[in-house]
MIKEKE-120816 format. One record per residue (C-alpha): residue number from 1; residue in one letter; x, y, z. Coordinates in pm, whole numbers, padded with zeros to 5 digits. Layout:
<rs>
R    i  aa    east   north      up
R  NUM   a       X       Y       Z
...
</rs>
This chain:
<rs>
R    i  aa    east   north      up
R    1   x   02711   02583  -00123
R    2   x   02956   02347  -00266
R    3   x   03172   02053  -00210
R    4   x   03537   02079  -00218
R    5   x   03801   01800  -00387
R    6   x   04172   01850  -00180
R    7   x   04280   01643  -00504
R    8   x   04637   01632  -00324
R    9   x   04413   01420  -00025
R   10   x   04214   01214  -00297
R   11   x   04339   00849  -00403
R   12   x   04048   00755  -00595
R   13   x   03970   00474  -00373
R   14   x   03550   00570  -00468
R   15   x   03433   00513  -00150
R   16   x   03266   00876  -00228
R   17   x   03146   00786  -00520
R   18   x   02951   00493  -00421
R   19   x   02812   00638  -00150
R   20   x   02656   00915  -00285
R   21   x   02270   00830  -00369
R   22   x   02237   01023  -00662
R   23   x   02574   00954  -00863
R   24   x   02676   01318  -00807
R   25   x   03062   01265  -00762
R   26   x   03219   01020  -01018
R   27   x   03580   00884  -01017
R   28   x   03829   01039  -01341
R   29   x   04217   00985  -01417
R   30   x   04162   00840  -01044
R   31   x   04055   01151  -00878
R   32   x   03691   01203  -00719
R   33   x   03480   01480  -00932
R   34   x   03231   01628  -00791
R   35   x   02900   01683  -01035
R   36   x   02717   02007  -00877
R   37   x   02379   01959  -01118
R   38   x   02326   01616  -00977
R   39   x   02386   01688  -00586
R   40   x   02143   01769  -00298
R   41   x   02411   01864  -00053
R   42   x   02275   01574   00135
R   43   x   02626   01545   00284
R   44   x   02677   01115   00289
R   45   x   03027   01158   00064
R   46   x   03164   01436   00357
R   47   x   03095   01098   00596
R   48   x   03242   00864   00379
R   49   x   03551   00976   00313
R   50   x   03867   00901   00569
R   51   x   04124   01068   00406
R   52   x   03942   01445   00422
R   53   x   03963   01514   00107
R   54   x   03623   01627   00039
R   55   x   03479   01944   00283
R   56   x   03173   02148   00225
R   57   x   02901   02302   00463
R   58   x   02569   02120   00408
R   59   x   02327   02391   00537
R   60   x   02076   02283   00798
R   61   x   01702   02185   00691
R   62   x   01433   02415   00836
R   63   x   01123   02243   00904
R   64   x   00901   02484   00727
R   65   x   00576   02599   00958
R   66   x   00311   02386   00869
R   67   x   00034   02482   01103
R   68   x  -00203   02591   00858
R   69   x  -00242   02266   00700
R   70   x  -00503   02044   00930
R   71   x  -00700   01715   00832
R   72   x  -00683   01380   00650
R   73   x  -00798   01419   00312
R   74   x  -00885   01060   00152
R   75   x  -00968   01004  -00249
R   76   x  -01219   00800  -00305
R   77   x  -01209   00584  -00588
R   78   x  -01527   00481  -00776
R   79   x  -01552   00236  -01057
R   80   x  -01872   00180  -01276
R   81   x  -02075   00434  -01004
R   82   x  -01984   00256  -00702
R   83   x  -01732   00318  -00448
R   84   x  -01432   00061  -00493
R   85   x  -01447  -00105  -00140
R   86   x  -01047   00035  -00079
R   87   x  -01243   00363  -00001
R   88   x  -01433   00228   00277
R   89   x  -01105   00116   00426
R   90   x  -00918   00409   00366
R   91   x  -01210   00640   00550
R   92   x  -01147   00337   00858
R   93   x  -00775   00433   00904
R   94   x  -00809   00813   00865
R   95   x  -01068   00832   01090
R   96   x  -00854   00624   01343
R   97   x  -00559   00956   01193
R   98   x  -00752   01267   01256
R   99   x  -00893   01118   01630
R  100   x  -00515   01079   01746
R  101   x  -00451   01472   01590
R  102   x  -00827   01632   01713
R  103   x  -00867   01695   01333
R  104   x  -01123   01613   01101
R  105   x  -01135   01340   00797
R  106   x  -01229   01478   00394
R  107   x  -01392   01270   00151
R  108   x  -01330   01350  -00193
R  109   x  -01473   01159  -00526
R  110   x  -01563   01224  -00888
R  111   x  -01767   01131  -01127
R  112   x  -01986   01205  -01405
R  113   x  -02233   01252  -01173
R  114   x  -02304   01168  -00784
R  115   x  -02439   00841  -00664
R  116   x  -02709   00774  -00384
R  117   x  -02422   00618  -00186
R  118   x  -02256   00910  -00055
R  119   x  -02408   00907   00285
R  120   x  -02190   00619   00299
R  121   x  -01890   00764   00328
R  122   x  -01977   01004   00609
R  123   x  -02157   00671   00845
R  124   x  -01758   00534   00746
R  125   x  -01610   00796   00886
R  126   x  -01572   01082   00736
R  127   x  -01690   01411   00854
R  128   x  -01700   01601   00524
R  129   x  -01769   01483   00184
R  130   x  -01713   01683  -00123
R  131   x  -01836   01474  -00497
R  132   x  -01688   01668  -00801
R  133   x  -01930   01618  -01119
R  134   x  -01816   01662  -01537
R  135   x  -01967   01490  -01801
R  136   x  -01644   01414  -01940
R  137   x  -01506   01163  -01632
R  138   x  -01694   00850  -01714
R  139   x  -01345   00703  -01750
R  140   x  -01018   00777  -01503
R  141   x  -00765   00984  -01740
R  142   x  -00434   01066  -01550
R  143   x  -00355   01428  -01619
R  144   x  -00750   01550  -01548
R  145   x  -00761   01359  -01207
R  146   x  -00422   01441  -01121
R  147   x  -00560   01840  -01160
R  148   x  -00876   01787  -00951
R  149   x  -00713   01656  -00685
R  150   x  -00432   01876  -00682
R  151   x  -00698   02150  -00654
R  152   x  -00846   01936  -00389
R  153   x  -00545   01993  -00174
R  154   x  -00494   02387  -00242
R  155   x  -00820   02370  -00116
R  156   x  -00819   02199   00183
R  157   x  -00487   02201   00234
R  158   x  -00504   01879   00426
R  159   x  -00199   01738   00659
R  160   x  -00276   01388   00496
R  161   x  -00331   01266   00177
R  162   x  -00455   00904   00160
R  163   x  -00465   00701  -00171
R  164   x  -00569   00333  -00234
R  165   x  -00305   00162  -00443
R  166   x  -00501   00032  -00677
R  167   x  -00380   00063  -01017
R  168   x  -00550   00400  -01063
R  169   x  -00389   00509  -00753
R  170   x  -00072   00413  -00813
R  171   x  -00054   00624  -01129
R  172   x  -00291   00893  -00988
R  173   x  -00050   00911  -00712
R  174   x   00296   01025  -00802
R  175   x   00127   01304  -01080
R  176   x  -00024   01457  -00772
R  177   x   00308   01457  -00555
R  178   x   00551   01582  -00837
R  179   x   00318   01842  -00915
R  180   x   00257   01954  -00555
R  181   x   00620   01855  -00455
R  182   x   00571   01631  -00203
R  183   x   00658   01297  -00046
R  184   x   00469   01013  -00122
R  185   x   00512   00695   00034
R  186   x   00428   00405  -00192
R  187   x   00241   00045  -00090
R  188   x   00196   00145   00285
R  189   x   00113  -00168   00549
R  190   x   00065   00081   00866
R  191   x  -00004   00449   00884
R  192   x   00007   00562   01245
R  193   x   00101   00961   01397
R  194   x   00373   00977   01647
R  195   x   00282   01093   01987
R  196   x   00564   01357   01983
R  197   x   00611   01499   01701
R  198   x   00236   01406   01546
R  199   x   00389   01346   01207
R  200   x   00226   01034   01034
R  201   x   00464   00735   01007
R  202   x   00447   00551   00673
R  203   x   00566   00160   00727
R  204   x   00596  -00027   00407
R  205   x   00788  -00360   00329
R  206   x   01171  -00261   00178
R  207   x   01451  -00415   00010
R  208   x   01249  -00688  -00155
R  209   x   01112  -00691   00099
R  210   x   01296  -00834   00386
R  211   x   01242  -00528   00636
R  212   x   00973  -00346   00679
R  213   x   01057   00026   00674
R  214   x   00903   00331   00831
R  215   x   00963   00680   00627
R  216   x   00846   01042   00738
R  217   x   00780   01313   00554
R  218   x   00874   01613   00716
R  219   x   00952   01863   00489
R  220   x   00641   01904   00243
R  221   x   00273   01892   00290
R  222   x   00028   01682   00279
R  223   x   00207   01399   00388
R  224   x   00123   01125   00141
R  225   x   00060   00735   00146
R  226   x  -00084   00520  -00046
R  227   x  -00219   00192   00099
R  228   x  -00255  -00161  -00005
R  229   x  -00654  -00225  -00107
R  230   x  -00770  -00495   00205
R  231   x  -00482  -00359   00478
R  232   x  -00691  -00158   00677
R  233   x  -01039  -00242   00880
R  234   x  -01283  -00016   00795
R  235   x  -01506   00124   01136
R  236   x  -01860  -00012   01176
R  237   x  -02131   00149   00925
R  238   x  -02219   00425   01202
R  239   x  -02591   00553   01009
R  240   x  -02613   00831   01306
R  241   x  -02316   01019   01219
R  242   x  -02382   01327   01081
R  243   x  -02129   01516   00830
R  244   x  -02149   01788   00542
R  245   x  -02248   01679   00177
R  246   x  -02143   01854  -00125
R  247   x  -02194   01820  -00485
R  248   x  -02029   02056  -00726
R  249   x  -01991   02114  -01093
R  250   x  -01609   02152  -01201
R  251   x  -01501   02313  -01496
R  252   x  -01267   02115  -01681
R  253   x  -01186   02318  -01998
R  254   x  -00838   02448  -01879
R  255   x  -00704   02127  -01800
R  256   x  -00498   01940  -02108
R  257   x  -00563   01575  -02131
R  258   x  -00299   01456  -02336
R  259   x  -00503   01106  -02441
R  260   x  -00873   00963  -02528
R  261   x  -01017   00698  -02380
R  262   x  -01209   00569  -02714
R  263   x  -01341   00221  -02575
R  264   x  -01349   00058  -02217
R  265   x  -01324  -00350  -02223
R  266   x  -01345  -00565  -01912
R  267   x  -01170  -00843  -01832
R  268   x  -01395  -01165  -01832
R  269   x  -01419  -01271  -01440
R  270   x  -01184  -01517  -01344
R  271   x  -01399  -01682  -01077
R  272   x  -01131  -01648  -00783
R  273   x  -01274  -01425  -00523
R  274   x  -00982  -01349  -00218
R  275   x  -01109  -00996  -00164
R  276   x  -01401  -01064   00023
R  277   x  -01337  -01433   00066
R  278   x  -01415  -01545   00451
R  279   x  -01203  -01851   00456
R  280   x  -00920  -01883   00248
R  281   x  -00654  -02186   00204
R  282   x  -00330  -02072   00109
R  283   x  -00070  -02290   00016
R  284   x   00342  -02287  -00024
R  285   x   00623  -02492  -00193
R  286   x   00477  -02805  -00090
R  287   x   00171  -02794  -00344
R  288   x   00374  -02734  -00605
R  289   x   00295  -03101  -00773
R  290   x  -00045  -03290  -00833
R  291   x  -00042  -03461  -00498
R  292   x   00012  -03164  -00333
R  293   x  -00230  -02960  -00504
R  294   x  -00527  -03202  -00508
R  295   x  -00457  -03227  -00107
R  296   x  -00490  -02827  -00066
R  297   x  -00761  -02829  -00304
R  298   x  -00956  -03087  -00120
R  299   x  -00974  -02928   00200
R  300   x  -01091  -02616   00048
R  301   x  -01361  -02756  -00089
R  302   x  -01497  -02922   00248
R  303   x  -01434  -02571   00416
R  304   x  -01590  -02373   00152
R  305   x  -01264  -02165   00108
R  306   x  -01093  -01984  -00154
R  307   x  -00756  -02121  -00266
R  308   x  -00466  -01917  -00242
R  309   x  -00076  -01929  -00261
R  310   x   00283  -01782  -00209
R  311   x   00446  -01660  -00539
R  312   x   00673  -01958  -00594
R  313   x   00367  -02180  -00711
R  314   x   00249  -01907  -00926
R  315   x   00626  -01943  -01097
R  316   x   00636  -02278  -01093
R  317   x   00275  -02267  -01302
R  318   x   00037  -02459  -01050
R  319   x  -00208  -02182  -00954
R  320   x  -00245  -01822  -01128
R  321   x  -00121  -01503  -01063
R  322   x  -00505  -01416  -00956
R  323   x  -00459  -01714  -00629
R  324   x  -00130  -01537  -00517
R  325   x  -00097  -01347  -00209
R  326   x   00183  -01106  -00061
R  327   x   00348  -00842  -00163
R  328   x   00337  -00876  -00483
R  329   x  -00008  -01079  -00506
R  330   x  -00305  -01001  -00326
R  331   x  -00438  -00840   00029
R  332   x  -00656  -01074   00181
R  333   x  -00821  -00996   00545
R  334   x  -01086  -01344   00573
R  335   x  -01224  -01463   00903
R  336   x  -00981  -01790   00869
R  337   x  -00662  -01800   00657
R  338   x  -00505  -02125   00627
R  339   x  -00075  -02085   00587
R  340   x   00004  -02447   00490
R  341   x   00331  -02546   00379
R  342   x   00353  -02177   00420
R  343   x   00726  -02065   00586
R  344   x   00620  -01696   00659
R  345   x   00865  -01430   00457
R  346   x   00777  -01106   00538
R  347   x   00683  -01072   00133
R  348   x   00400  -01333   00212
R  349   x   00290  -01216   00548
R  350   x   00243  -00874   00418
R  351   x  -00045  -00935   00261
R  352   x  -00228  -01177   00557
R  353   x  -00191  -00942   00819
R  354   x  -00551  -00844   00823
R  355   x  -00643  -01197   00887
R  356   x  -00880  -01257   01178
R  357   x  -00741  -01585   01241
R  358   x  -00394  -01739   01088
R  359   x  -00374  -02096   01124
R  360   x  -00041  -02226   01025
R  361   x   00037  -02556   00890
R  362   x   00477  -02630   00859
R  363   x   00644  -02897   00958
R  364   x   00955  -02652   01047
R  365   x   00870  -02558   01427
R  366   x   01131  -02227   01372
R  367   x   00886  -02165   01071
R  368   x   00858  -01777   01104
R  369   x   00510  -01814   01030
R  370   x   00429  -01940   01338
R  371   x   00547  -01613   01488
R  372   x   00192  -01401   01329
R  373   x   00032  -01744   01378
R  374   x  -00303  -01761   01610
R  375   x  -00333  -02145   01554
R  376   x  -00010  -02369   01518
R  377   x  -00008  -02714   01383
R  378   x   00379  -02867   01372
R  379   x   00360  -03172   01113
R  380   x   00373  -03228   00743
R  381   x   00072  -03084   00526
R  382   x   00047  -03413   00372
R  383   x  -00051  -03570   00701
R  384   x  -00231  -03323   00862
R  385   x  -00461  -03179   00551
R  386   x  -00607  -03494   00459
R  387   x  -00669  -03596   00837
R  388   x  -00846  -03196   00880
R  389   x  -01061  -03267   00539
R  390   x  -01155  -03616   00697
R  391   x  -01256  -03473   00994
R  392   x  -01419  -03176   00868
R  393   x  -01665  -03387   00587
R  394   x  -01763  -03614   00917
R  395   x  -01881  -03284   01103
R  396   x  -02084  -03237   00839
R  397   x  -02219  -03619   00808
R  398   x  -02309  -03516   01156
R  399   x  -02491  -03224   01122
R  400   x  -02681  -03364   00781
R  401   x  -02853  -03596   00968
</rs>
């Protein structure tokens, strides 16, 4: 298949050009060329074009028969012999996966060798568990994960493939779909299966973003997602589920590992704590100054919360990157989260939607906080925070006595 230039029809007006996705069709001596290595014969310059100078036949996409490929397959991440707690979360969402599709949910972890916790993962949720052992993985190296989970999948051959985004996932991640060839949807907020067609829709924020997006993945499989650590609720510890538990030696000497990890070095703790934090106070714009800080700070401290903020106060240098939360900071999912001064982009929200309780603090009554809100308070954080400490600090007068 090809496309075809009328070069009499073209003007060079590049309306082609610039709609073609992958720069396949470039504008010379003002006539449209068309650059057959680059193009997918995905068809958008045929649209674009008003003067019909450009015909081809784009050939229609089969749906390949997938029907042999059944279950959610979730990789478990460990870190220092313990389960990283995105794994417990994970196992909580594909459980919810493989009820809506009658299918079953896979575990799969490795390790130098396998801890006492992996009973865990079955009373999570899953219904089969499968820990890969080799001395040589007491550190994560990208090219030997990538090929035991890749063999994880020609194993299985799973529907869904569920990753945390942590930072091993997200490098872990896209090895595994360019060598299996498939889709991978990056950052995921909601994973869900459509009633008809019982794909899995992928929702993640796009364009900066300002709209959240939901992408299928119809043509390869598994369909794969990775998912923000602290986005999804992981199901009640169940101990009476029962599930299969298997430990296996892999054999590791024909995969090429192109580095060596010579010496692992923590990072010294920073003391902030919005992972498992049950109250946080999260501030915006406003607290970017003393005053405003020392307010937000304040009321924190008499409701035992963690401070948090938006990423314009980490720019401005009042709070570390470590306090920000959003898109590009943190996932947070406490009892209580405090939004003050807070206006609500969908960048920030994001990353509060596993909240219990929002309780929103803006002066701004369109404030699109208010619209995820479960508590509003319309005033100015200036009035209202050091009225809330005030009245919080004689609560506990009262109870003290």
């Amino acid at each position: 298949m090809a496309i075809h230039i009328d070069r009499d029809k073209c003007n060079g007006c590049g309306k082609c050009s610039r709609s073609c996705p992958y720069q396949a069709i470039e504008i010379h001596d003002k006539k449209a060329q068309w650059i057959e290595d680059r193009c997918t014969l995905c068809g958008a310059c045929l649209k674009s074009c008003k003067y019909e100078a450009l015909t081809g036949e784009i050939p229609e996409r089969v749906v390949p028969d997938f029907s042999n490929y059944r279950d959610v397959l979730v990789f478990c991440e460990m870190f220092d012999g313990s389960f990283h707690r995105s794994a417990i979360e994970l196992l909580g969402c594909a459980r919810g996966l493989a009820d809506d599709l009658s299918q079953r949910v896979i575990a799969v972890a490795t390790g130098v060798k396998a801890p006492d916790t992996l009973r865990d993962l079955i009373a999570h949720g899953a219904d089969e568990c499968l820990f890969l052992e080799n001395s040589s993985l007491a550190f994560y190296q990208t090219c030997t994960y990538a090929h035991i989970l890749c063999e994880a999948i020609k194993r299985f051959k799973p529907s869904i493939l569920l990753i945390a985004a942590t930072p091993l996932g997200r490098d872990l991640a896209p090895r595994v779909a360019r060598r299996m060839g498939l889709g991978l949807t990056a950052d995921c907020t909601r994973l869900s299966i459509d009633p008809e067609e019982k794909i899995l829709l992928q929702t993640r924020p796009a364009f900066g973003g300002n709209i959240m997006a939901t992408i299928v993945s119809r043509y390869s499989r598994p369909q794969a997602a990775t998912v923000r650590p602290g986005i999804m609720r992981p199901i009640n510890y169940d101990a009476t589920r029962s599930g299969d538990i298997r430990v296996e030696k892999i054999d590791l000497a024909q995969c090429t590992e192109f580095t060596r990890i010579l010496e692992c070095t923590m990072n010294p703790p920073t003391g902030v704590n919005l992972a498992s934090a049950k109250i946080v106070v999260a501030g915006g714009r406003p607290i970017c100054s003393e005053k405003g800080l020392a307010i937000l700070k304040d009321f924190a401290a008499a409701v035992k919360g963690e401070i948090a903020c938006t990423r314009v106060v980490v720019e401005e240098g009042f709070l570390s990157q470590e306090h920000q939360v959003g898109q590009t900071g943190q996932t947070v999912r406490p009892e209580i989260y405090f939004a003050c001064g807070i206006s609500g982009a969908v960048q920030h929200r994001a990353g509060i939607e596993g909240s219990r309780y929002i309780v929103a603090i803006n002066k701004d009554p369109d404030a699109p906080i208010f619209e995820v809100a479960d508590f509003a308070i319309v005033g100015d954080m200036f009035d209202v925070l050091p009225a809330l400490t005030r009245a919080v600090q004689d609560q506990q007068k009262e109870f003290s006595r």
